[in-house]
Backbone as XML, in Angstrom:
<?xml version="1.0"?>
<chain id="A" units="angstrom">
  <residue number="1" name="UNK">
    <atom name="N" x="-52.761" y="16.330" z="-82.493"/>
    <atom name="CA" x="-51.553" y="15.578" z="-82.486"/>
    <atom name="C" x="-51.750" y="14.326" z="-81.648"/>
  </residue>
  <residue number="2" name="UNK">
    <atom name="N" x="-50.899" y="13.298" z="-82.276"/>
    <atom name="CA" x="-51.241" y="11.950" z="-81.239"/>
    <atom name="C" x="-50.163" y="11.907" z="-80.661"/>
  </residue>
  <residue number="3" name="UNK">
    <atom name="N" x="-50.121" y="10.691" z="-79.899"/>
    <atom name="CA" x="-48.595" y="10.495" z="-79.345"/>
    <atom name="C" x="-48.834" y="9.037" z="-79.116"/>
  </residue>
  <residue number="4" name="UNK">
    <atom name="N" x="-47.261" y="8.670" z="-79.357"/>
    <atom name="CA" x="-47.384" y="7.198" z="-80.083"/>
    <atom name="C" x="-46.166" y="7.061" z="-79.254"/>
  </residue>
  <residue number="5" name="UNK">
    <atom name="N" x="-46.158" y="5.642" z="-78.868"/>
    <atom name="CA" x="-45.067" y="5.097" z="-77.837"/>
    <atom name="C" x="-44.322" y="4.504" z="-78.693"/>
  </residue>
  <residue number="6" name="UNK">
    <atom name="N" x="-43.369" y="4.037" z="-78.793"/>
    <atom name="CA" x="-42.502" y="2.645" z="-79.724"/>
    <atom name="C" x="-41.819" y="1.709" z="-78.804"/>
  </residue>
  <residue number="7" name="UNK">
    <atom name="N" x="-41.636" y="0.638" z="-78.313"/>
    <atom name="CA" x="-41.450" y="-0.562" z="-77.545"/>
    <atom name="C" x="-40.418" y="-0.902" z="-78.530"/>
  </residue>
  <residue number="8" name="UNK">
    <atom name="N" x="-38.967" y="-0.997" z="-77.884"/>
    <atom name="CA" x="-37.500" y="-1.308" z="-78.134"/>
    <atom name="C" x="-36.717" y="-2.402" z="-77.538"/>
  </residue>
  <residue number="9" name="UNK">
    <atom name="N" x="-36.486" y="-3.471" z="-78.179"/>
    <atom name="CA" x="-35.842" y="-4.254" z="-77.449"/>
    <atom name="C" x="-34.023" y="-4.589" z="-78.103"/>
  </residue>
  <residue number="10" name="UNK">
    <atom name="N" x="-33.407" y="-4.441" z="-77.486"/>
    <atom name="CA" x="-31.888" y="-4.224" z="-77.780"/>
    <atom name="C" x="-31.045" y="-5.255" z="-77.417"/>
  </residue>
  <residue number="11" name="UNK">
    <atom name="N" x="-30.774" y="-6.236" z="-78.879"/>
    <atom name="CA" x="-30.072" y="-8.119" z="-79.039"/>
    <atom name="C" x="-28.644" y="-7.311" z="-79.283"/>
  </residue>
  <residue number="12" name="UNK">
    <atom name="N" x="-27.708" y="-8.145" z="-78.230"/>
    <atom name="CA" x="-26.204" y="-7.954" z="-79.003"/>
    <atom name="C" x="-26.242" y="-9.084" z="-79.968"/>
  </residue>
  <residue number="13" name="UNK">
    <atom name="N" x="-25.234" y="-8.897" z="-80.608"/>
    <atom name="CA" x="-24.901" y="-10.192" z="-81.893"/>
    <atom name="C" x="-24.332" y="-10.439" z="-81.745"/>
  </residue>
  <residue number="14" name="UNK">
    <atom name="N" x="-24.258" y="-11.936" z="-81.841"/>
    <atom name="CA" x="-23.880" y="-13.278" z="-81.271"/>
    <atom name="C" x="-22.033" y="-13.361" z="-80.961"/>
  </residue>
  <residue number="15" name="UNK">
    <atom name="N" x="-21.534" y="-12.233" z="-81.865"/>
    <atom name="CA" x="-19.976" y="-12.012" z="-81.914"/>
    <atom name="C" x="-19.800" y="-11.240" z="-80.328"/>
  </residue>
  <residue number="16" name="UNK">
    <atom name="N" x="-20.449" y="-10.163" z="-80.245"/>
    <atom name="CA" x="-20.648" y="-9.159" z="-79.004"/>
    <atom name="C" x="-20.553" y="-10.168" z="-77.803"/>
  </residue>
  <residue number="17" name="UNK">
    <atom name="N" x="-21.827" y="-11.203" z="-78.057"/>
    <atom name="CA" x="-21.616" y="-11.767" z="-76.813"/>
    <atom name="C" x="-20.380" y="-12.737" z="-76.342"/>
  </residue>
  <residue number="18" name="UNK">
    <atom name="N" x="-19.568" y="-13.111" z="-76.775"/>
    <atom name="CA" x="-18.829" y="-14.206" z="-76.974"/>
    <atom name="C" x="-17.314" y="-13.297" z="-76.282"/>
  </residue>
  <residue number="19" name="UNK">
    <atom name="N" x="-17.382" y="-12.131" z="-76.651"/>
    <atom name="CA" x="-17.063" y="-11.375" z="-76.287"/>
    <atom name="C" x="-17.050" y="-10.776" z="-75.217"/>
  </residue>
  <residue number="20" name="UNK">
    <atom name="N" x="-18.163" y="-10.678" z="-74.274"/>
    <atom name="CA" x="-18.311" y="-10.483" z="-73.570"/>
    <atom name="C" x="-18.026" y="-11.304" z="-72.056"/>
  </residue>
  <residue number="21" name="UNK">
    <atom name="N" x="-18.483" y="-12.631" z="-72.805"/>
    <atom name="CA" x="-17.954" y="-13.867" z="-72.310"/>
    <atom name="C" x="-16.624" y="-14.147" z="-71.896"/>
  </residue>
  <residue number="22" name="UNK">
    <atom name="N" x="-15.696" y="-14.049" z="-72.930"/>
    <atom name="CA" x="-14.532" y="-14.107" z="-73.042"/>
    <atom name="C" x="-13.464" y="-12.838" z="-72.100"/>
  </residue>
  <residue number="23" name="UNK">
    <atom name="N" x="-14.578" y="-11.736" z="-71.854"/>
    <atom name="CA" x="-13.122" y="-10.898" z="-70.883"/>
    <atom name="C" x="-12.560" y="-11.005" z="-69.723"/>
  </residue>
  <residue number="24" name="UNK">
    <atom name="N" x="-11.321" y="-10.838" z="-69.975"/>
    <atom name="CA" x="-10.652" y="-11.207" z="-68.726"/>
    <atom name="C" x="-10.435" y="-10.625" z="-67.569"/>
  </residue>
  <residue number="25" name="UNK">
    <atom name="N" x="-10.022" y="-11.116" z="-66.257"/>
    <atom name="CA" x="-10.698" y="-10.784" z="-65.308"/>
    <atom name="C" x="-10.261" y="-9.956" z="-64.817"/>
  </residue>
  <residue number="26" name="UNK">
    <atom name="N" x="-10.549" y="-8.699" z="-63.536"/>
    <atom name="CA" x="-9.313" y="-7.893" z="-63.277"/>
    <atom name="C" x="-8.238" y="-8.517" z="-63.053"/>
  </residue>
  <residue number="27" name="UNK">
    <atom name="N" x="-7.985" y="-9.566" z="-62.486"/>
    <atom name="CA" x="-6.601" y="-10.122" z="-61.757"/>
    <atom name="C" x="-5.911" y="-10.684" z="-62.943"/>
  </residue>
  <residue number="28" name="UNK">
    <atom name="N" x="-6.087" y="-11.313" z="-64.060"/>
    <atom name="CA" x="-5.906" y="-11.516" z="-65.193"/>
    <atom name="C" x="-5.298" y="-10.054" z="-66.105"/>
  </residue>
  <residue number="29" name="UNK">
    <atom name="N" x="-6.415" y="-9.092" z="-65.863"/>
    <atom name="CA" x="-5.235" y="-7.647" z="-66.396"/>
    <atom name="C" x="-4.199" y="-7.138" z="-65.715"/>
  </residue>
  <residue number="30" name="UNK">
    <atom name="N" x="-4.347" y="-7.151" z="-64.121"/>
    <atom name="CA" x="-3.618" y="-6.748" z="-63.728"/>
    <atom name="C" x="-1.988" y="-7.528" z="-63.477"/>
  </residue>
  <residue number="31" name="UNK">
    <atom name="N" x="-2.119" y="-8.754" z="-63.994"/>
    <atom name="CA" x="-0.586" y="-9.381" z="-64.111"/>
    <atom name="C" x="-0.345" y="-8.712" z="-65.296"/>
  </residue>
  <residue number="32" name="UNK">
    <atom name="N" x="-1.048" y="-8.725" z="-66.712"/>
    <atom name="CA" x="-0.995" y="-8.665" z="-67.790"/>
    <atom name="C" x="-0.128" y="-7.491" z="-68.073"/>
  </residue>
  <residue number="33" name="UNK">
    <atom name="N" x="-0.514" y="-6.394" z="-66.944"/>
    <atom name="CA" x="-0.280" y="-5.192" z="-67.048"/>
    <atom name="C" x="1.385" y="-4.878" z="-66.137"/>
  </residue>
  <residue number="34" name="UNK">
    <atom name="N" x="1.112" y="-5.800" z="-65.259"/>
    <atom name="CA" x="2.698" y="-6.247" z="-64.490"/>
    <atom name="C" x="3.785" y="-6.643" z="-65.773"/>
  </residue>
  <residue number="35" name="UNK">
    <atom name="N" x="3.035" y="-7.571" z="-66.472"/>
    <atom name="CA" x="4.125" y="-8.165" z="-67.296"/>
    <atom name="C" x="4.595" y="-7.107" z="-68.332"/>
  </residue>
  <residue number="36" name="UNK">
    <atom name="N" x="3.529" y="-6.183" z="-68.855"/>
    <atom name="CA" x="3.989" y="-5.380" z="-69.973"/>
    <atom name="C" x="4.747" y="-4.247" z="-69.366"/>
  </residue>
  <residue number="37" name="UNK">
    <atom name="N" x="4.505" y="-4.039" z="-68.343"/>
    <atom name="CA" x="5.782" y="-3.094" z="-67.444"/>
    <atom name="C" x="7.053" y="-3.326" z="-67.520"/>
  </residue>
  <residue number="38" name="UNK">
    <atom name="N" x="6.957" y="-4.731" z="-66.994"/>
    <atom name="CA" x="8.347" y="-5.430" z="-66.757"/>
    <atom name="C" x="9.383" y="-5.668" z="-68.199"/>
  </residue>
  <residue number="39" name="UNK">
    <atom name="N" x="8.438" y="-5.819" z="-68.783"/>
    <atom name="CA" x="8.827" y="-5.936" z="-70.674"/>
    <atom name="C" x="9.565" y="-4.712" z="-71.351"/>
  </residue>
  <residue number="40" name="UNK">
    <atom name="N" x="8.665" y="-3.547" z="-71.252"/>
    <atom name="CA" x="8.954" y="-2.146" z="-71.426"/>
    <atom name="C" x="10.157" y="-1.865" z="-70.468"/>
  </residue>
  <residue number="41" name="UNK">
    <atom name="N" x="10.578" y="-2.245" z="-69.406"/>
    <atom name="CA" x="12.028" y="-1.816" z="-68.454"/>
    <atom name="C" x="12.848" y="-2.683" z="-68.947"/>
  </residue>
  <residue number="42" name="UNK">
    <atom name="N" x="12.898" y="-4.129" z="-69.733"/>
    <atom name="CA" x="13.970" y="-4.770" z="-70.162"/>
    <atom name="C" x="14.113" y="-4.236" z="-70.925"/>
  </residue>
  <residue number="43" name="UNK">
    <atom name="N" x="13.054" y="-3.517" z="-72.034"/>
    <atom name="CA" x="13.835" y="-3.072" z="-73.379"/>
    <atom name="C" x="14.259" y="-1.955" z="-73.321"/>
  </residue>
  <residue number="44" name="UNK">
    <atom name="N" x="13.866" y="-1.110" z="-71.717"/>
    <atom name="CA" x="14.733" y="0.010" z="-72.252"/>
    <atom name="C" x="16.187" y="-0.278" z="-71.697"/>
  </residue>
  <residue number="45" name="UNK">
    <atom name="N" x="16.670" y="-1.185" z="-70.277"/>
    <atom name="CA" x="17.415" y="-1.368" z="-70.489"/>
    <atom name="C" x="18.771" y="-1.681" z="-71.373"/>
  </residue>
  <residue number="46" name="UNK">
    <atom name="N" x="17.951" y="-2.847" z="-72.407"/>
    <atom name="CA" x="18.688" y="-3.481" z="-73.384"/>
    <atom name="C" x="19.130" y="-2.077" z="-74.540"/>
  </residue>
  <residue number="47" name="UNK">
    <atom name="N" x="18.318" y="-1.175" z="-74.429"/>
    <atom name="CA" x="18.585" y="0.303" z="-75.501"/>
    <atom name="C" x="19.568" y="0.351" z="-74.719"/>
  </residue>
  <residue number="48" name="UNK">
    <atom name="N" x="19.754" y="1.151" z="-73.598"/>
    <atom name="CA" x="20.699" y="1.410" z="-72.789"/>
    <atom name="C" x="22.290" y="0.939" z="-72.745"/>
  </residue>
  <residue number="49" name="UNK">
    <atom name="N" x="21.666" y="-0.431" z="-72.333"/>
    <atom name="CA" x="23.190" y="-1.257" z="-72.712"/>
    <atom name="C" x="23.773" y="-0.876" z="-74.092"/>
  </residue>
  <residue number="50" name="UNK">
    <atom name="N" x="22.945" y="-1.562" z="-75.164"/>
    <atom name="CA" x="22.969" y="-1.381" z="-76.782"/>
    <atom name="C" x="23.860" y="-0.546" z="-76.864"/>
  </residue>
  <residue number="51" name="UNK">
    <atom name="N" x="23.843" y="0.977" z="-76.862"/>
    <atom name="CA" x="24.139" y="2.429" z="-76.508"/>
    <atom name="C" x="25.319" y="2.222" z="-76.183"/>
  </residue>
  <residue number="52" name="UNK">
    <atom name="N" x="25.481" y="2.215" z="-74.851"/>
    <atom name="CA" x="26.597" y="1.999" z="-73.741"/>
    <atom name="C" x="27.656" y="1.459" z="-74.541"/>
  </residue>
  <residue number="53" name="UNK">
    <atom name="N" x="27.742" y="-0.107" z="-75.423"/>
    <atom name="CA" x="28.255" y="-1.084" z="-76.211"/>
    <atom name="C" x="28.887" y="-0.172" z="-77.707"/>
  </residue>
  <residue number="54" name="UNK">
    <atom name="N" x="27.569" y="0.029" z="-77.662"/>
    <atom name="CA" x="27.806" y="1.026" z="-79.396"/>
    <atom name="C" x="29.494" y="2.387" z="-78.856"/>
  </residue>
  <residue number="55" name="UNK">
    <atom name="N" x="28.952" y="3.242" z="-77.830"/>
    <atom name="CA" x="30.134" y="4.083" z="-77.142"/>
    <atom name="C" x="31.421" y="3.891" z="-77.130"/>
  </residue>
  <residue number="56" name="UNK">
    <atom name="N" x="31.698" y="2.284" z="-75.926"/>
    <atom name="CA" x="32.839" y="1.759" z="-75.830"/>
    <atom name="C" x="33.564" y="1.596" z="-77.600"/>
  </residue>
  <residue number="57" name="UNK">
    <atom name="N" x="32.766" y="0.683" z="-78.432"/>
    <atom name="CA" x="33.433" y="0.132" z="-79.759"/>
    <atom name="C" x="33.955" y="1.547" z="-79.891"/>
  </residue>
  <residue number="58" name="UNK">
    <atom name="N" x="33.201" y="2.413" z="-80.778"/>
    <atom name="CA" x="33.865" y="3.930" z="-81.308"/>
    <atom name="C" x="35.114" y="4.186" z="-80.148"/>
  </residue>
  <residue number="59" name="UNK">
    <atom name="N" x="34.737" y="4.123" z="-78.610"/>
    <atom name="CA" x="35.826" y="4.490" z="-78.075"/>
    <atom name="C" x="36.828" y="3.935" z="-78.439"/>
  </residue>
  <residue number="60" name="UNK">
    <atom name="N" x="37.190" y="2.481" z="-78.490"/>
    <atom name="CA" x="38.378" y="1.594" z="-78.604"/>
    <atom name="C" x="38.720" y="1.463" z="-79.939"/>
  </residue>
  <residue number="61" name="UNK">
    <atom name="N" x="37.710" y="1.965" z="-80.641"/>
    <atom name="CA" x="38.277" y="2.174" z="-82.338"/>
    <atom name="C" x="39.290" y="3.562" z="-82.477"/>
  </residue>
  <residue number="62" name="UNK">
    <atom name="N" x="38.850" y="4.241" z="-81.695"/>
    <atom name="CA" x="39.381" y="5.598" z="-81.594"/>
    <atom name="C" x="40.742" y="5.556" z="-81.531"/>
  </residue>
  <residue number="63" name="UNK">
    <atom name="N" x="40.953" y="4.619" z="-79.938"/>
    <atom name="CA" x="41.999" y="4.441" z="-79.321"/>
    <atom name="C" x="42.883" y="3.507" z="-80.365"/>
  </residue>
  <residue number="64" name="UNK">
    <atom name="N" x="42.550" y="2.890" z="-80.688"/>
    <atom name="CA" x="43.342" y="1.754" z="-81.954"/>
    <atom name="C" x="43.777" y="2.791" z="-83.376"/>
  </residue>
  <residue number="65" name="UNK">
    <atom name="N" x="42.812" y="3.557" z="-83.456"/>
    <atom name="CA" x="43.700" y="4.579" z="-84.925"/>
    <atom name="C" x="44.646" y="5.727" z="-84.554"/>
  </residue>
  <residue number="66" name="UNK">
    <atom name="N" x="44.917" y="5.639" z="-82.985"/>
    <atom name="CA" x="45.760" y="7.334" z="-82.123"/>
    <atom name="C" x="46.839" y="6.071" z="-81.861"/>
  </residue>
  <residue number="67" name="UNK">
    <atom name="N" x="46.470" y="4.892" z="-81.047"/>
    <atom name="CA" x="47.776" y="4.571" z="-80.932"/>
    <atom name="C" x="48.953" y="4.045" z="-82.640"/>
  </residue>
  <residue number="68" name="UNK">
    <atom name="N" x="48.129" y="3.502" z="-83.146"/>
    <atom name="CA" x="48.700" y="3.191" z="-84.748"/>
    <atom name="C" x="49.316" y="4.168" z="-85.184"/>
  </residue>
  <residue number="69" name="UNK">
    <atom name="N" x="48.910" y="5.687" z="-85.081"/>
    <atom name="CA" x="49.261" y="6.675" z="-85.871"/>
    <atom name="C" x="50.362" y="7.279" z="-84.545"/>
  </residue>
  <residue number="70" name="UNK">
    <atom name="N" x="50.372" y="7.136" z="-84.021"/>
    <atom name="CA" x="51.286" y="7.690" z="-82.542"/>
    <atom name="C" x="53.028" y="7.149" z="-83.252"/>
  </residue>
  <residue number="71" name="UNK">
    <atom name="N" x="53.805" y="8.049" z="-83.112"/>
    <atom name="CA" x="55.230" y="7.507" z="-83.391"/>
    <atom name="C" x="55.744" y="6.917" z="-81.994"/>
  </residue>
  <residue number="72" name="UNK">
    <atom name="N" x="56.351" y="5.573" z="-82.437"/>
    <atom name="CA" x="57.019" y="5.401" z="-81.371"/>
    <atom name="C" x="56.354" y="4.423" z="-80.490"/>
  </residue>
  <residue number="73" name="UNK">
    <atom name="N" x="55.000" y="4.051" z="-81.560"/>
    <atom name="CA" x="54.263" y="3.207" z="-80.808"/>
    <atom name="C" x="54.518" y="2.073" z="-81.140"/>
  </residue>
  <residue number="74" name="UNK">
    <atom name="N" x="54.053" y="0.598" z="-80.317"/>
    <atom name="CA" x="54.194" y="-0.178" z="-81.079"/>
    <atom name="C" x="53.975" y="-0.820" z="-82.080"/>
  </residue>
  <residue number="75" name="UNK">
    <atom name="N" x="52.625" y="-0.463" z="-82.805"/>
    <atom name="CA" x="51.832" y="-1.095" z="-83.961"/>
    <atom name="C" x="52.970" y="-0.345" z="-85.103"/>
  </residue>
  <residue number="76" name="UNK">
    <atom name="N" x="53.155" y="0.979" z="-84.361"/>
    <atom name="CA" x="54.374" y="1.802" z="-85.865"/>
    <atom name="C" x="55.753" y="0.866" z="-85.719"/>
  </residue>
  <residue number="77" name="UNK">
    <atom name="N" x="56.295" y="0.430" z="-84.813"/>
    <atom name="CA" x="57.239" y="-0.231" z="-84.670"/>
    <atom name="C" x="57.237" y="-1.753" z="-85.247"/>
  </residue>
  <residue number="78" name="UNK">
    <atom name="N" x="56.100" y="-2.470" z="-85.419"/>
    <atom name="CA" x="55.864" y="-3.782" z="-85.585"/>
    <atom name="C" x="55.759" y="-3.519" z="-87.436"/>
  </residue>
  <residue number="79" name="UNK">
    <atom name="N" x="55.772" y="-2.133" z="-87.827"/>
    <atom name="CA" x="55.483" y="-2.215" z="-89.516"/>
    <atom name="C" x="56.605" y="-2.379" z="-90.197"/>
  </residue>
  <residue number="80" name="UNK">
    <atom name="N" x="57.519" y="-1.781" z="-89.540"/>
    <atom name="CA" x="59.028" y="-1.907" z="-89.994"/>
    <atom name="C" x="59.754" y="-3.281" z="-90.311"/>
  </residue>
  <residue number="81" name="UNK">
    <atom name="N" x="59.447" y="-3.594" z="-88.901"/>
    <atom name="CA" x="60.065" y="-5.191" z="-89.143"/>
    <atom name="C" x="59.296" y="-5.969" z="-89.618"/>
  </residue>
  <residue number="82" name="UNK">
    <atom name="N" x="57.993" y="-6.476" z="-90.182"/>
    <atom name="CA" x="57.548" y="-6.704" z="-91.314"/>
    <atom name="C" x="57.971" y="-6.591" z="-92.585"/>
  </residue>
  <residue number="83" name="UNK">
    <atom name="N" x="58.006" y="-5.446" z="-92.920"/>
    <atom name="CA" x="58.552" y="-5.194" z="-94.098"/>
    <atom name="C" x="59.959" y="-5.662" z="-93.942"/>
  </residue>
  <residue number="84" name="UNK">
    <atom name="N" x="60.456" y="-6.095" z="-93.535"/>
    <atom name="CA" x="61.918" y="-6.166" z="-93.430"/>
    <atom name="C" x="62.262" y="-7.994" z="-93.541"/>
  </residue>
  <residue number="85" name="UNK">
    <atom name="N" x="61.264" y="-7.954" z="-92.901"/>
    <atom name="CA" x="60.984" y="-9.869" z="-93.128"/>
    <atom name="C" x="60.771" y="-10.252" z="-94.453"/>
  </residue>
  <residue number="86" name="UNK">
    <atom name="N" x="60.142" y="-9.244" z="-94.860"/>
    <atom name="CA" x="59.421" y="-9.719" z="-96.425"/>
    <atom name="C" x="60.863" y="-9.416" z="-97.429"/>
  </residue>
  <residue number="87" name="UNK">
    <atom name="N" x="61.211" y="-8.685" z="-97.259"/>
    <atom name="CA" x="62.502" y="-8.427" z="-98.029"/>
    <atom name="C" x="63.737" y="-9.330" z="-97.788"/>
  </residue>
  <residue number="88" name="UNK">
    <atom name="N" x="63.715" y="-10.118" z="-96.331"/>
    <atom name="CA" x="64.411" y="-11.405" z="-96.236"/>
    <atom name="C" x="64.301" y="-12.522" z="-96.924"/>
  </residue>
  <residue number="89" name="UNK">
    <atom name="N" x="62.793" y="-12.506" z="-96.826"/>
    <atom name="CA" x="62.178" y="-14.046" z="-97.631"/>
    <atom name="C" x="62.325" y="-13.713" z="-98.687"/>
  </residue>
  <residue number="90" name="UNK">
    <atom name="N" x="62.287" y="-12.518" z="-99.711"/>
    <atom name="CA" x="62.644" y="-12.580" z="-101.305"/>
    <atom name="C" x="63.562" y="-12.669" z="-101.882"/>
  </residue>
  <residue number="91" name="UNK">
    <atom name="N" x="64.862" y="-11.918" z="-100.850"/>
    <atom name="CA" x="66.040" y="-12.511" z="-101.209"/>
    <atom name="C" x="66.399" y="-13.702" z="-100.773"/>
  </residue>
  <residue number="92" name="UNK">
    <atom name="N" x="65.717" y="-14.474" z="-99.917"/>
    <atom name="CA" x="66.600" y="-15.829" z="-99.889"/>
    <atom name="C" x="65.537" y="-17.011" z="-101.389"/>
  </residue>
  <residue number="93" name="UNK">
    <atom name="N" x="64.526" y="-16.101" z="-101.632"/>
    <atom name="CA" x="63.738" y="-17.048" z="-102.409"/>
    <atom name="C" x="64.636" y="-17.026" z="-103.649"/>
  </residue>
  <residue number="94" name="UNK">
    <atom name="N" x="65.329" y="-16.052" z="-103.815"/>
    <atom name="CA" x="65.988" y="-15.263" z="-105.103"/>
    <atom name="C" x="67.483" y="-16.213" z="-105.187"/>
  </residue>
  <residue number="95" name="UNK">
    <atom name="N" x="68.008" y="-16.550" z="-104.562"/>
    <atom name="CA" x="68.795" y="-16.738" z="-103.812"/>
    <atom name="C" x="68.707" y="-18.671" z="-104.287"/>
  </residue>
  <residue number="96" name="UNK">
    <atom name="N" x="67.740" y="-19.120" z="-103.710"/>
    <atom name="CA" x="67.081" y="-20.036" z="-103.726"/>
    <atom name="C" x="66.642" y="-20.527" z="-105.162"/>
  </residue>
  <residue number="97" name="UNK">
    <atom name="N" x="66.124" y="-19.554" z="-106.121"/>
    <atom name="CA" x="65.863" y="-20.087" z="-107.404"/>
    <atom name="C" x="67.101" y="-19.663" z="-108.213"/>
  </residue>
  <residue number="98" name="UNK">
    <atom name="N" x="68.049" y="-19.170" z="-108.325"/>
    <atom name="CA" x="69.152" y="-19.133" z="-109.157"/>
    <atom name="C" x="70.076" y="-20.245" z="-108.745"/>
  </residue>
  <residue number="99" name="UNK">
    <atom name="N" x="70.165" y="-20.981" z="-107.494"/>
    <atom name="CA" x="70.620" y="-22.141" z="-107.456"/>
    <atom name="C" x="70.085" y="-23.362" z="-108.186"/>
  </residue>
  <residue number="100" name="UNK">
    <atom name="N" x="68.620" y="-23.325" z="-107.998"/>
    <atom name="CA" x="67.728" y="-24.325" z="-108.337"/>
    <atom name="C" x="67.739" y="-24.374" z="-110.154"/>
  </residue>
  <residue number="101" name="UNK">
    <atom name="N" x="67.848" y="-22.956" z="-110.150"/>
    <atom name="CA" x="68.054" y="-22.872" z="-112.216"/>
    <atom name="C" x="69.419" y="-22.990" z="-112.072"/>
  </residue>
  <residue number="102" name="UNK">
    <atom name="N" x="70.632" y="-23.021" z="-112.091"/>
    <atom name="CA" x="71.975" y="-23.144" z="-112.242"/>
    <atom name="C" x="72.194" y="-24.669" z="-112.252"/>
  </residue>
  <residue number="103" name="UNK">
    <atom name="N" x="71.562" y="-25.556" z="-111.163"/>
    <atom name="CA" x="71.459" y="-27.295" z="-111.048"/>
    <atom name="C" x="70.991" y="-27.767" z="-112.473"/>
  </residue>
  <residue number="104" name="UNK">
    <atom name="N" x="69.384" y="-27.319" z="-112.422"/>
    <atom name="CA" x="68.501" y="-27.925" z="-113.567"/>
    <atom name="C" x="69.297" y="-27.869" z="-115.006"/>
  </residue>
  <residue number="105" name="UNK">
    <atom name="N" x="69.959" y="-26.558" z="-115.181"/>
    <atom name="CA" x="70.572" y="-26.100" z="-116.658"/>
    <atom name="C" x="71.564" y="-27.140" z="-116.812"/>
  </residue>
</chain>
């Protein structure tokens, strides 16, 4: 049996190195890594709030269809006299065009 050596020499490619070149420094990651912290706590805040926002609406929607439906409230009180207006203005419109046809004729 023989024994045979082999002599290896090991090139990065030319992309590798440029690369290598290019990394950034610890102090360079370590803001990097400050900033993506700080990023990740605004957005969970902003979920938070989001949330919080989303709660209140349903709450005050809630509160807006109990008081409406509540007797005695005012939104039930304000429907009445509406309707009651509207039935003013048709009879005076009524009122108003049988004069206006009685002239013209």
């Amino acid at each position: 049996m023989t024994s045979n050596k082999m002599r290896c020499v090991f090139e990065l490619p030319a992309d590798a190195q440029e690369d290598l070149v290019n990394r950034p420094e610890p102090k360079d990651m370590k803001m990097a890594t400050e900033e993506l912290r700080k990023l990740r706590e605004d957005l969970s805040s902003a979920r938070g709030e989001n949330l919080q926002l989303r709660e209140e609406g349903i709450r005050l929607r809630r509160q807006l269809s109990s008081a409406a439906s509540a007797p005695g409230s005012a939104a039930a009180d304000a429907a009445p006299a509406d309707t009651t207006m509207y039935y003013v203005m048709a009879a005076v419109a009524l009122v108003i065009g049988v004069i206006v046809g009685k002239l013209v004729m």
